[in-house]
BARO-813980 format. One line per field, with one value per residue (C-alpha): residue in three letters; x, y, z. Coordinates in steps of 0.05 Angstrom, whole numbers, plus 32768, in hexadecimal, padded with zeros to 4 digits. Layout:
<pts>
residuo <- c(ALA  ...)
u <- c(X  ...)
v <- c(Y  ...)
w <- c(Z  ...)
</pts>
This chain:
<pts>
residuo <- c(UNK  UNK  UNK  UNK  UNK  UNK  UNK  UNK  UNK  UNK  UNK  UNK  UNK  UNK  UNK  UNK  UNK  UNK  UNK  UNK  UNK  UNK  UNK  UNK  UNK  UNK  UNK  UNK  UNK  UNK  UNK  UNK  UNK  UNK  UNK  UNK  UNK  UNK  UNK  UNK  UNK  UNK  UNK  UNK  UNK  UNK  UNK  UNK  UNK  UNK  UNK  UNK  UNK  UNK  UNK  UNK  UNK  UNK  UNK  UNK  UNK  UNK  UNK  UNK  UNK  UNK  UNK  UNK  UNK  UNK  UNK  UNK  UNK  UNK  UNK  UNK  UNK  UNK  UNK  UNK  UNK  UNK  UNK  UNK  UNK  UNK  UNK  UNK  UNK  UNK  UNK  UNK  UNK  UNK  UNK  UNK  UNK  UNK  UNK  UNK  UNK  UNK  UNK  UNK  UNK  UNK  UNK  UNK  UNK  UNK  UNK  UNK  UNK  UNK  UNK  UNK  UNK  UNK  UNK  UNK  UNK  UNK  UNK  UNK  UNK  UNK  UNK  UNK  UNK  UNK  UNK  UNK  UNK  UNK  UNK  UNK  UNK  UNK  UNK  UNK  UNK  UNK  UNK  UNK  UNK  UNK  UNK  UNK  UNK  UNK  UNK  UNK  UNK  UNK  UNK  UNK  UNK  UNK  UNK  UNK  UNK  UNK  UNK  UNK  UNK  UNK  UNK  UNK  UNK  UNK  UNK  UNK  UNK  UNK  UNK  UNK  UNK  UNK  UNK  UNK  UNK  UNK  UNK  UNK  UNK  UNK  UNK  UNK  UNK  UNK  UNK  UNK  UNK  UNK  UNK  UNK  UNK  UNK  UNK  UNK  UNK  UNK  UNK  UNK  UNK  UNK  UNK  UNK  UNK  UNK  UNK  UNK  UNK  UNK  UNK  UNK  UNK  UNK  UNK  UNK  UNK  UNK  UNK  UNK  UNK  UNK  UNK  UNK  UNK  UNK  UNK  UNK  UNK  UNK  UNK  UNK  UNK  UNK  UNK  UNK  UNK  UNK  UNK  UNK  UNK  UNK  UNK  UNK  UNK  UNK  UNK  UNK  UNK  UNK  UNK  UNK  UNK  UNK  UNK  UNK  UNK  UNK  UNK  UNK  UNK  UNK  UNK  UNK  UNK  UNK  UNK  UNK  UNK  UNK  UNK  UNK  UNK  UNK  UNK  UNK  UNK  UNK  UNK  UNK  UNK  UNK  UNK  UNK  UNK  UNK  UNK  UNK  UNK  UNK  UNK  UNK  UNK  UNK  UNK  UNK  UNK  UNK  UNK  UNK  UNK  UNK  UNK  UNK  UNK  UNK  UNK  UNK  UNK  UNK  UNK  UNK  UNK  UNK  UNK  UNK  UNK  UNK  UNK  UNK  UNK  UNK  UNK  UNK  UNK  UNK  UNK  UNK  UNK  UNK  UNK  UNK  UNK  UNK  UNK  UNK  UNK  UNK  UNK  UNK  UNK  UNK  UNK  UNK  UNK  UNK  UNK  UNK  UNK  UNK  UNK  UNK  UNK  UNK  UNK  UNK  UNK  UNK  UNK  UNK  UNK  UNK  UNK  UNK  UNK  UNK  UNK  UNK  UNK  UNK  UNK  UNK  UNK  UNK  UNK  UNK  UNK  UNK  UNK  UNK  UNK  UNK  UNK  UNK  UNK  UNK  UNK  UNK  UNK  UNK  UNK  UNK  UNK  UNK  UNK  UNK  UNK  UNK  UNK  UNK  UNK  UNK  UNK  UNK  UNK  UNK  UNK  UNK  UNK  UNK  UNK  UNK  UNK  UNK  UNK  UNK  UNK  UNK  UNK  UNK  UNK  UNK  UNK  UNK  UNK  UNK  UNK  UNK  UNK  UNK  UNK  UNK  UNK  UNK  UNK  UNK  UNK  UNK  UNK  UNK  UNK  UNK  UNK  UNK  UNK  UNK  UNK  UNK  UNK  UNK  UNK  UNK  UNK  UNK  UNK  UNK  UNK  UNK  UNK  UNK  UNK  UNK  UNK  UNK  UNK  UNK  UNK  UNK  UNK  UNK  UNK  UNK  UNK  UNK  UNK  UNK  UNK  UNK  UNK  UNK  UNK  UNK  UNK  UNK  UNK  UNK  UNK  UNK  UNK  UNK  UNK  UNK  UNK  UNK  UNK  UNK  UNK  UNK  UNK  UNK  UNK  UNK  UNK  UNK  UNK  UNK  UNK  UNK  UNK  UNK  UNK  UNK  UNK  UNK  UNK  UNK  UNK  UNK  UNK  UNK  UNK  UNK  UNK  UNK  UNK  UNK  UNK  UNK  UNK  UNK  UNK  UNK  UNK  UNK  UNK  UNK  UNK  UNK  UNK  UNK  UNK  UNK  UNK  UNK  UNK  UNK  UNK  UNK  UNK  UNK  UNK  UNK  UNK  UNK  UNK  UNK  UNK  UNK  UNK  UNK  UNK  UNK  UNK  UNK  UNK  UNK  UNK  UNK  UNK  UNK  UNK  UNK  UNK  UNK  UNK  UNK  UNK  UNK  UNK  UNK  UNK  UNK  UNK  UNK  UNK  UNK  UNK  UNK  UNK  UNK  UNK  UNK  UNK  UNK  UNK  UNK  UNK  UNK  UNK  UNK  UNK  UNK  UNK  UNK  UNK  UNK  UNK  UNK  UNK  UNK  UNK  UNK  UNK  UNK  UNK  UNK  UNK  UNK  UNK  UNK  UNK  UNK  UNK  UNK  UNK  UNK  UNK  UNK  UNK  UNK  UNK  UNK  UNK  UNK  UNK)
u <- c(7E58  7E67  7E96  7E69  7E3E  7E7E  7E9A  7E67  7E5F  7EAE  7EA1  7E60  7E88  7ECC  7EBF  7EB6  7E70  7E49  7E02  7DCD  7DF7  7DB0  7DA1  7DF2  7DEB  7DA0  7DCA  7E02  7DCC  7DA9  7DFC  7E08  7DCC  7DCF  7E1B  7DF3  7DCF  7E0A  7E2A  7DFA  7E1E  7E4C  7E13  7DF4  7E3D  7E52  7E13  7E1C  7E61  7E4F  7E05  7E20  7E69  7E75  7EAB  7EAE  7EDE  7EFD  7EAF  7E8F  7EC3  7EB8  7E72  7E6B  7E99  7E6B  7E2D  7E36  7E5D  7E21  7DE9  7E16  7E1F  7DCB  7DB5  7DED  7DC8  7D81  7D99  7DB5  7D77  7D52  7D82  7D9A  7DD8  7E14  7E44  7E48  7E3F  7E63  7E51  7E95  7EB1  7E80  7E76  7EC8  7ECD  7E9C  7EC0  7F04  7EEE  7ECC  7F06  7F34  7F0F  7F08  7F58  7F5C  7F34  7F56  7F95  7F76  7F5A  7FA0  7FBD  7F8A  7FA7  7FD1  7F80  7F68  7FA2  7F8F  7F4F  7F63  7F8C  7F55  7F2F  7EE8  7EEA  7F1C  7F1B  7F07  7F11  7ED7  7ED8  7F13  7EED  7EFB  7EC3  7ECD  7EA6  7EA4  7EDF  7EAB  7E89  7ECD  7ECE  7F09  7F2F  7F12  7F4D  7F52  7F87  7FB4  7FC5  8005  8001  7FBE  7FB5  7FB4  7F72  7F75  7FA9  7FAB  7FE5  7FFF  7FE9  8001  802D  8078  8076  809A  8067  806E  805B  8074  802F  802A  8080  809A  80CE  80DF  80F9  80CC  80C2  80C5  808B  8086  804E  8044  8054  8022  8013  7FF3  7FB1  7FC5  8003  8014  8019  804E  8071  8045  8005  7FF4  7FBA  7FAA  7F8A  7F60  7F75  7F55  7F15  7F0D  7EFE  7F38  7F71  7FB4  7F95  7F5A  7F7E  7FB3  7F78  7F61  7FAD  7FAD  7F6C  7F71  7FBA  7F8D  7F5D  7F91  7FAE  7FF7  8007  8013  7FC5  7FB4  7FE3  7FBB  7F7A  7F92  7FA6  7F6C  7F4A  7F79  7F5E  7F16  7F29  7F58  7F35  7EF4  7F16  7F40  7EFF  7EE4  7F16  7F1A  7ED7  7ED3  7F13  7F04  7EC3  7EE5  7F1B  7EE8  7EC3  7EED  7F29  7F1A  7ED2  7EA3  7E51  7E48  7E28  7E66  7E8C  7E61  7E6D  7EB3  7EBE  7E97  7EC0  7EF6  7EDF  7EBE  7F05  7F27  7F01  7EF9  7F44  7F47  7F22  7F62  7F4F  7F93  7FA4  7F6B  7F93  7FDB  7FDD  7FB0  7FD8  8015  8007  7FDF  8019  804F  801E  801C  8066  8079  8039  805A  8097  807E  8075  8027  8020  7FE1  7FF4  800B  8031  8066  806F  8070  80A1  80C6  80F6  80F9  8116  8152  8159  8150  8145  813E  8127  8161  8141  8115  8124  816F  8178  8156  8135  814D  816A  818D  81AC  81FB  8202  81D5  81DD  81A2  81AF  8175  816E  8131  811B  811E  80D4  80C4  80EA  80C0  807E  8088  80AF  8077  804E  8071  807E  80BF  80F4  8126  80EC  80E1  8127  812E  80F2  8115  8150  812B  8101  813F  8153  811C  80E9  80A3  807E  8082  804D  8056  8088  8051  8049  800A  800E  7FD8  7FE0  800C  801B  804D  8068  807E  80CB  80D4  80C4  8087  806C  804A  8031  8047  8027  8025  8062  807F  80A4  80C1  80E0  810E  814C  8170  8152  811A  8118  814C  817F  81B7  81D6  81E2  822E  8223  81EE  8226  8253  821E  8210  824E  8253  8233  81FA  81B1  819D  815B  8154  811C  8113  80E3  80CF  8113  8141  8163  8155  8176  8193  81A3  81CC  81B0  81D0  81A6  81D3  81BF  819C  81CF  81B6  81BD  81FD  81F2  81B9  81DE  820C  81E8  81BD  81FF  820A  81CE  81D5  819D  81B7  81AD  8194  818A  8158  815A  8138  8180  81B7  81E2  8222  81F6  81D9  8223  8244  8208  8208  8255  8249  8216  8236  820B  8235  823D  821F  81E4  81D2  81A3  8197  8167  8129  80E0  80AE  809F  80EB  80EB  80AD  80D8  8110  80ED  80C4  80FF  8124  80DD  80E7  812B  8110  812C  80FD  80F6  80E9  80E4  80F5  80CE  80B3  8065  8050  807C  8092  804E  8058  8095  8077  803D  806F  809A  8090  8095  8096  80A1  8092  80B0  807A  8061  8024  8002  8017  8010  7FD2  7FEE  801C  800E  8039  8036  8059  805A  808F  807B  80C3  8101  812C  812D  816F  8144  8100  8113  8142  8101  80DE  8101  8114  80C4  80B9  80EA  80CE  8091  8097  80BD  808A  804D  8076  8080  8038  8021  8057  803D  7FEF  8005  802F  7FF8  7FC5  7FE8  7FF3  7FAE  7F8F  7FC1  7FB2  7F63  7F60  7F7D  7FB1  7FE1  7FBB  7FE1  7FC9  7F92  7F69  7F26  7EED  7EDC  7F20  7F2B  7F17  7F50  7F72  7F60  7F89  7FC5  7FBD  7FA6  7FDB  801B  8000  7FEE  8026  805F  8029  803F  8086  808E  8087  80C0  80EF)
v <- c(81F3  81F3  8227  8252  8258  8267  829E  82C9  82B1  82BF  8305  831A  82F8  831A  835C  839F  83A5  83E6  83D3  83A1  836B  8340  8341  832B  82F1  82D4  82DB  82AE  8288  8273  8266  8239  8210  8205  81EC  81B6  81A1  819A  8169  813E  8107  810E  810B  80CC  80A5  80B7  80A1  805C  8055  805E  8035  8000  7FF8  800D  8040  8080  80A2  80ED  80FB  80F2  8126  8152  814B  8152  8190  81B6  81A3  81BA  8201  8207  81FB  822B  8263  8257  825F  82A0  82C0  82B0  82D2  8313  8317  8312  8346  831A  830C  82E0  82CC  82E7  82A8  8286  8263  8273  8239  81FE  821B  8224  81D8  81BD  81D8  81C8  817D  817E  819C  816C  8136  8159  8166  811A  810C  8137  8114  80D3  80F0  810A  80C3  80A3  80C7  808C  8071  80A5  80A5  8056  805B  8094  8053  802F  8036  8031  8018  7FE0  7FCB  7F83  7F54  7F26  7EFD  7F28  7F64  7F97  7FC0  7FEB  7FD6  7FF4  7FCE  7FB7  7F84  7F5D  7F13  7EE1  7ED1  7F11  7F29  7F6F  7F9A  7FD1  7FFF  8027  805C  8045  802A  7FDA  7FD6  7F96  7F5F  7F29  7F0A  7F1A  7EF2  7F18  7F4B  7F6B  7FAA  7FD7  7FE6  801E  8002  803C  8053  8009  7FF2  8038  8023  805B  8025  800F  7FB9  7F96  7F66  7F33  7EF8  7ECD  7F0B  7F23  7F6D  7F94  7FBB  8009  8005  8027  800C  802F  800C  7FD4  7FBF  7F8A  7F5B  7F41  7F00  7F1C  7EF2  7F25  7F4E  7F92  7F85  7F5E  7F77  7F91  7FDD  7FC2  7F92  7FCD  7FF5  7FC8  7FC2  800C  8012  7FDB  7FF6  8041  801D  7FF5  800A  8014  8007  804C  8053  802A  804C  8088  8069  8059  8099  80B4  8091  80A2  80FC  80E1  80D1  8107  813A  812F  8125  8168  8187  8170  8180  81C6  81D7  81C8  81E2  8229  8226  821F  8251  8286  8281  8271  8297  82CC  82D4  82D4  82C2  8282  8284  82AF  8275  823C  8263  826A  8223  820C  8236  821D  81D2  81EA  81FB  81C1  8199  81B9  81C4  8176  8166  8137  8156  814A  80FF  80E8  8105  80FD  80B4  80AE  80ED  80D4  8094  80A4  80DA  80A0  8076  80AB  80B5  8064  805E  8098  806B  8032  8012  7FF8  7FF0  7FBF  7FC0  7FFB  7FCD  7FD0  801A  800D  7FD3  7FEA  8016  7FDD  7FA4  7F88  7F4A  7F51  7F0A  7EFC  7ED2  7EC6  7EB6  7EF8  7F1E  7F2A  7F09  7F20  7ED6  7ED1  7E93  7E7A  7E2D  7E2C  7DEC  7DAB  7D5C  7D34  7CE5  7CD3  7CEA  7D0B  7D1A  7D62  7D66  7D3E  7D75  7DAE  7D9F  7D8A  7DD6  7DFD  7E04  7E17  7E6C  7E57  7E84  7E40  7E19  7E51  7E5C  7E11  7E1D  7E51  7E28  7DEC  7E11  7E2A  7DE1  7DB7  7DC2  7DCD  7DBB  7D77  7D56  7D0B  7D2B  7D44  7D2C  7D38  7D1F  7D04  7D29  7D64  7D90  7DC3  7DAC  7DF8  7DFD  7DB0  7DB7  7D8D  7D48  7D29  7CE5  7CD3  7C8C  7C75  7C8F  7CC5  7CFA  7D25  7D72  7D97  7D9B  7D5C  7D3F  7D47  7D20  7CF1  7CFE  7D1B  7CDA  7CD7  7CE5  7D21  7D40  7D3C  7D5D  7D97  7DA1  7DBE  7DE7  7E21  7E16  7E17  7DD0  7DB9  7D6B  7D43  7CF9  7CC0  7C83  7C93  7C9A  7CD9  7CFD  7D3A  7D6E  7DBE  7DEA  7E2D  7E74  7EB2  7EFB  7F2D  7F66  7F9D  7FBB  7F7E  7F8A  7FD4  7FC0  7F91  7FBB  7FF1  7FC8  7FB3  7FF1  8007  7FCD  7F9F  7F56  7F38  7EEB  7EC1  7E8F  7E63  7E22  7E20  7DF3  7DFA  7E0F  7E3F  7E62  7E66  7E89  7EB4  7ECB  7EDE  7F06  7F34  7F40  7F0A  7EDF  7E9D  7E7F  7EB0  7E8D  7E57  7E22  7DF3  7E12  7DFD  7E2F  7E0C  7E1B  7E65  7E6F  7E3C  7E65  7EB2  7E91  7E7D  7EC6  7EE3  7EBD  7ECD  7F10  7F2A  7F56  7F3A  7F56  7F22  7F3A  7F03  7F01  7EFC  7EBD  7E7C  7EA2  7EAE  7E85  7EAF  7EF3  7EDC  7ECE  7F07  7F40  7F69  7F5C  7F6F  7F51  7F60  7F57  7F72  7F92  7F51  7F30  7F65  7F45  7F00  7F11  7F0B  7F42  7F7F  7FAA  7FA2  7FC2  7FC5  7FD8  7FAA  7FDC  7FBE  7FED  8026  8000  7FE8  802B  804F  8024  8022  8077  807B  8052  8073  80BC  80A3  8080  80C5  80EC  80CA  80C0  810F  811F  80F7  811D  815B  8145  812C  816B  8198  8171  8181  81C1  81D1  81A9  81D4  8218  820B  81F6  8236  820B  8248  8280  82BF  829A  8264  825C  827D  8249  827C  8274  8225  8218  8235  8204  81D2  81FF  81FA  81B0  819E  81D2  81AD  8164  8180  8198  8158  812F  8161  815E  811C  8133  8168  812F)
w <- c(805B  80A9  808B  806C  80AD  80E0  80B1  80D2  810A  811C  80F7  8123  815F  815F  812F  8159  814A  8173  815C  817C  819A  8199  8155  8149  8181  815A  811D  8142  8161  811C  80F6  8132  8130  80E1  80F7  812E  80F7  80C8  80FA  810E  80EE  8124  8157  8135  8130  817A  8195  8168  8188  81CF  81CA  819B  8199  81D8  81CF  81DC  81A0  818E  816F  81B5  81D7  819F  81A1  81E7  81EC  81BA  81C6  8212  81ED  81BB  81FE  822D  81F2  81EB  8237  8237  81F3  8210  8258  8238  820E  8250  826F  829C  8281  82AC  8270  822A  81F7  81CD  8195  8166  8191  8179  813E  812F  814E  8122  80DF  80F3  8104  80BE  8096  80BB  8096  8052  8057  8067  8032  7FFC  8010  8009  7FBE  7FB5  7FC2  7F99  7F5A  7F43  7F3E  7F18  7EE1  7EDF  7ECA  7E94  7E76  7E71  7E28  7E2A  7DD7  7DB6  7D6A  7D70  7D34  7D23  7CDB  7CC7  7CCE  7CFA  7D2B  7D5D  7DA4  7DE9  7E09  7E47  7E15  7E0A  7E16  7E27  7DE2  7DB7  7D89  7D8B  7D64  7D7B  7D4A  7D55  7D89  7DAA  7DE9  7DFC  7E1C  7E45  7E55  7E1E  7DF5  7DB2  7D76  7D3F  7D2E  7D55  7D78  7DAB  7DEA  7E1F  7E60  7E8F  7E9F  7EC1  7ECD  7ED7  7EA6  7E6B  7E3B  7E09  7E07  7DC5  7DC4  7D92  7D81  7DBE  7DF6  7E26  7E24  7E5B  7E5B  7E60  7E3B  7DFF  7DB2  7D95  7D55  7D2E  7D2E  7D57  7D64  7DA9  7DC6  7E03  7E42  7E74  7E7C  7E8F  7EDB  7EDC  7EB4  7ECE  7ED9  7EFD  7F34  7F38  7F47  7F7A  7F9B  7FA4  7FC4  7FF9  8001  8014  804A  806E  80B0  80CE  8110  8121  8118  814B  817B  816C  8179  81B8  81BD  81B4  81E0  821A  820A  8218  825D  826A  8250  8270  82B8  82A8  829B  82D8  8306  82EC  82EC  8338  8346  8325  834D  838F  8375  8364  83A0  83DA  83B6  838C  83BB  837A  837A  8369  8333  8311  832B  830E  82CD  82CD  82DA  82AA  8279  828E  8280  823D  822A  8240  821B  81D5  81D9  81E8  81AA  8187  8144  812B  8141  8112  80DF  80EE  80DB  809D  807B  807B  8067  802E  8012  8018  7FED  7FB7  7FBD  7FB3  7F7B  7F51  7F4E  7F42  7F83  7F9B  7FE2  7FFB  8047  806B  8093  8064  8078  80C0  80BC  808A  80B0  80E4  80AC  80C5  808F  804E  802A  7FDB  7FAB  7F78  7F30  7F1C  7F58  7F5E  7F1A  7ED9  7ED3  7E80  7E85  7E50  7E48  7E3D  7E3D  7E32  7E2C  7E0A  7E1B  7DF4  7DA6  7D92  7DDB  7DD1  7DB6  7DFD  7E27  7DFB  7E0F  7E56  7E58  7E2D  7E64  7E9D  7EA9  7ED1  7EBA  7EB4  7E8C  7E5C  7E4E  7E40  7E17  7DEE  7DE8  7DD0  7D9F  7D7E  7D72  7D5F  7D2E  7D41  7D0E  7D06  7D24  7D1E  7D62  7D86  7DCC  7DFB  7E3E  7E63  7EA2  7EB2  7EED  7F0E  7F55  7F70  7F7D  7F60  7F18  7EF1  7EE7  7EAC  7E98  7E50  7E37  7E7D  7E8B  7EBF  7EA1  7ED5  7ECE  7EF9  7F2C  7F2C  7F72  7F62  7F1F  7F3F  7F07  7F3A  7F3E  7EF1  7EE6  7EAB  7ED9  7F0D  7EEB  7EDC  7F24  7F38  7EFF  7F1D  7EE6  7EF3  7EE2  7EC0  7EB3  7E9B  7EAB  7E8D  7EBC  7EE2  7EA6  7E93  7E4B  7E4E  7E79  7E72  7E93  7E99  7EAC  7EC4  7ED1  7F12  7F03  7EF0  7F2D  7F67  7F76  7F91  7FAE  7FE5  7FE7  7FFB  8030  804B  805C  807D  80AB  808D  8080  803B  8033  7FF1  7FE7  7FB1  7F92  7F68  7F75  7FAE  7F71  7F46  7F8B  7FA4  7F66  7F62  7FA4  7FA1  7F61  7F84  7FC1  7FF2  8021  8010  804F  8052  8005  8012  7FD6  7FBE  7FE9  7FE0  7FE3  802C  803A  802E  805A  808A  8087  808D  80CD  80E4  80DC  8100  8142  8143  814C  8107  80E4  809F  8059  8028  7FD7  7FAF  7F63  7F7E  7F6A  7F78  7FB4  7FD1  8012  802B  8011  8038  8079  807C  80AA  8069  8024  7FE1  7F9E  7F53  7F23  7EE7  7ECE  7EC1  7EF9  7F31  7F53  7F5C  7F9E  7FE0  7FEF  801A  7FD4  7F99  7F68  7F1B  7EFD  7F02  7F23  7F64  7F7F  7F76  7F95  7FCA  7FE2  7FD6  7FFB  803D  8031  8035  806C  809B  8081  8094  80D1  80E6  80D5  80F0  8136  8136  8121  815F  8190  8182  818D  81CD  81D8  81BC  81EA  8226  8224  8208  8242  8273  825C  824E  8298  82AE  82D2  82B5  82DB  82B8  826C  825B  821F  8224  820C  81D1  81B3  81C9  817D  8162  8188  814E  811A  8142  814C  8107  80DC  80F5  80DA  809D  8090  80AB  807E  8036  804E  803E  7FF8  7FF8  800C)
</pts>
């Protein structure tokens, strides 16, 4: 709207019109006073800041500048009209102000929109109806009135409409729209599936395990937008920034206002009052030319393109942190199981000393999401028969001790699950003999005796292997840390490319924040690469941090990323190109607002007497200021 009203005012200002210059400066007179109007907003949040807060910010000095151009250009109109005239007035220069300090925040805003567009194609994933199944009988219901443990069917091609788990029926889902992976995933009865991915092969029918407000879209949602309202670093510097203009600019008005008054009359031997003018133009200038339009913007654009670059592939960011530290990483330290490893385990070797203690070893294992306890799960359930169940076992208590294993109480007795210290089965001579096989061990004790134990295998991602390699070669050092046994951690580090003594075994959740804390005060800037949930202590610790996770379990981290497909090579690269792109461009967006500053502030002053920047054309300044950070922002696009 401000818009609308300077069009003609610019027109009526700078157009070689011959007719009744009065009638053309009410016209400008009633545009520019529409355009007050239009900002009092600005008025009413300046005079908050300085009455309330205390601060005086970029609104004030752009207030201040014009209100006194708007009051000048007024007093100049009403003294032509009374044919006295001393200055001609200038209201384009408020009124110019005004806009460009309003489309600066529209263009911030439309970036903002722009990088809220992994948002919007969200919530067109979302369904608003689901066939539920009730009796046998199938309805269809507005998806909103779903409750915890409605089955719902999925009919080929439709969409899943909330997390849940499969019941019935095999399928193939596409969950790019949440993963970023192409490949479509077989699910079969007892899988989870994700809300927002795609049905494509066989009916299926769902157990609902999450509601609308908080399924895997929704708490995505949710990462994105707190990701959107947090700060960088770099902000603050320009905060500070700003606040350094105020000062300047109103002393640099100051001092040339009573400079060009002593210049014009002791100098150039004007009146006094044609020197009182002139300085007062000259200060007028300085500080709408001072206005730091520009530094408002420089931070807040480029962070919010870098988060639509990473959320396009597949990479959420909820700190902007990570994009300020990112570039600065100097260790780079992993989880093993899940992270560089695809976390299938599967047992290759296994000694029961007790017969018929399989079914014992099932259900303490059924239970647990640890990669190692579900693939001893699978293994088991390949072996014994569930369906007898004069073999069932329920235990009176049961619990998971993080990075040990789990602990139950079976007819008064403990039955323990896990590494070998910590069921106290290391000093049986099989066990022995497993732990410097290089295998992942599992064992499970009852009132101190051993039952069984497994040896278990997981394979690095395809992709680990280039991944240290290439961090190797940008300088970055690479650091394991593992709840596995010192042999298994060992062979696994050697096989993707991690040095042996930079492999750290049998770790505690406690032990990995230990560790990264102790990286931090050896002033090495840490990134920790975790799988977002056990790991929640060091993603909480590092300086930055990154979790793998799917869909479903994308709002469990504490992490500063989160990356929702499984190649981690082509994550993590990303991550770090986006962060040094970024951190470039924000640090050159703030050089030239301090380089555009200056020189404005120089030749408004009229400190260069053969050129300075007349007060009319001080708001055009703001195009030359503004223009430039637009555009470094969109670059980071073409990259």
């Amino acid at each position: 709207i401000c818009a609308v009203f300077t069009v003609p005012i610019l027109v009526l200002a700078w157009a070689p019109l011959k007719h009744s210059h009065t009638l053309y400066g009410g016209l400008q007179v009633g545009f520019a006073t529409l355009i007050q109007i239009l900002a009092t907003p600005l008025y009413s949040h300046s005079i908050r800041s300085i009455i309330f807060l205390h601060i005086v910010d970029m609104n004030v000095l752009a207030v201040v500048s014009t209100s006194i151009a708007y009051v000048f250009s007024i007093v100049a109109y009403a003294s032509e009209v009374a044919g006295n005239p001393f200055s001609s007035p200038f209201f384009e220069t408020s009124a110019l102000l005004f806009t460009l300090i309003f489309m600066g925040r529209t263009v911030q805003a439309a970036t903002r929109k722009s990088a809220g567009s992994a948002i919007r194609a969200l919530h067109r994933l979302q369904d608003k109806e689901v066939t539920i199944l009730e009796d046998g009988i199938s309805k269809i219901i507005d998806s909103r009135l779903l409750h915890y443990g409605d089955i719902i069917q999925v009919n080929p091609g439709s969409r899943i409409v909330t997390d849940g788990v499969i019941i019935s029926g095999m399928s193939d889902v596409d969950e790019s729209s949440i993963t970023g992976e192409s490949a479509a995933v077989s699910k079969i009865t007892g899988n989870l599936v994700i809300a927002g991915t795609i049905n494509l092969t066989g009916t299926l029918r769902i157990q609902v395990t999450r509601l609308l407000h908080e399924n895997s879209l929704s708490k995505i949602t949710k990462l994105i937008k707190s990701a959107q309202s947090s700060r960088a670093p770099l902000q603050d510097l320009a905060d500070r920034f700003s606040a350094i203009v105020l000062p300047v600019a109103f002393t640099a008005a100051c001092v040339a206002f009573l400079v060009w008054i002593l210049v014009d009359i002791f100098v150039r031997k004007q009146g006094r009052t044609d020197a009182g003018v002139d300085g007062l133009m000259k200060a007028i200038a300085v500080l709408v030319v001072s206005c730091p339009c520009a530094v408002g913007l420089a931070v807040p654009m480029v962070i919010a393109v870098s988060m639509l670059i990473l959320s396009r592939n597949g990479i959420l960011v909820r700190s902007a942190d990570v994009l300020h530290l990112g570039k600065r990483v100097t260790v780079v330290a992993f989880d093993k199981t899940g992270t560089l490893s695809q976390g299938k385990f599967t047992v290759e070797k296994s000694d029961v000393f007790i017969a018929g203690s399989e079914r014992v070893v099932y259900e303490l294992v059924k239970n647990d999401n640890h990669p190692i306890a579900q693939g001893v799960c699978r293994y088991l359930k390949d072996q014994i028969s569930l369906n007898d169940e004069k073999e069932v076992f329920e235990f009176g208590e049961f619990e998971v001790l993080a990075g040990k294993g789990m602990r139950a109480v079976m007819d008064g007795f403990e039955v323990l699950g896990g590494k070998p210290a910590y069921t106290g089965s290391a000093s049986n001579t099989v066990v022995a003999t497993y732990i410097s096989s290089g295998l992942s061990l599992f064992t499970v004790t009852v009132a101190g005796t051993c039952l069984a134990v497994y040896g278990l295998a997981d394979l690095p991602r395809p992709e680990s292997p280039t991944l240290i390699k290439t961090l190797h070669k940008t300088g970055k050092k690479t650091v394991i840390l593992s709840g596995d046994n010192e042999a298994a951690v060992s062979q696994f580090a050697a096989r993707v490319g991690v040095d042996v003594s930079d492999a750290h075994f049998s770790c505690t959740p406690e032990d990995k924040q230990a560790f990264i804390a102790a990286m931090r005060a050896n002033h090495e800037v840490v990134l920790f690469v975790g799988d977002g949930t056990n790991d929640g202590p060091a993603l909480a610790t590092a300086d930055a941090s990154l979790a793998i996770a799917s869909g479903s379990e994308v709002a469990s981290t504490s992490a500063g990323a989160v990356l929702l497909h499984s190649d981690i090579n082509r994550g993590i690269m990303l991550l770090f190109n986006v962060a040094k792109a970024a951190d470039l461009r924000m640090k050159i967006s703030l050089v030239w607002c301090a380089v555009y500053m200056v020189a404005a502030i120089v030749l408004a002053s009229g400190a260069a007497v053969d050129f300075s920047i007349e007060a009319r054309w001080a708001g055009l300044g703001e195009v030359i200021s503004v223009l430039p950070v637009v555009l470094i922002g969109f670059s980071m696009q073409l990259q």
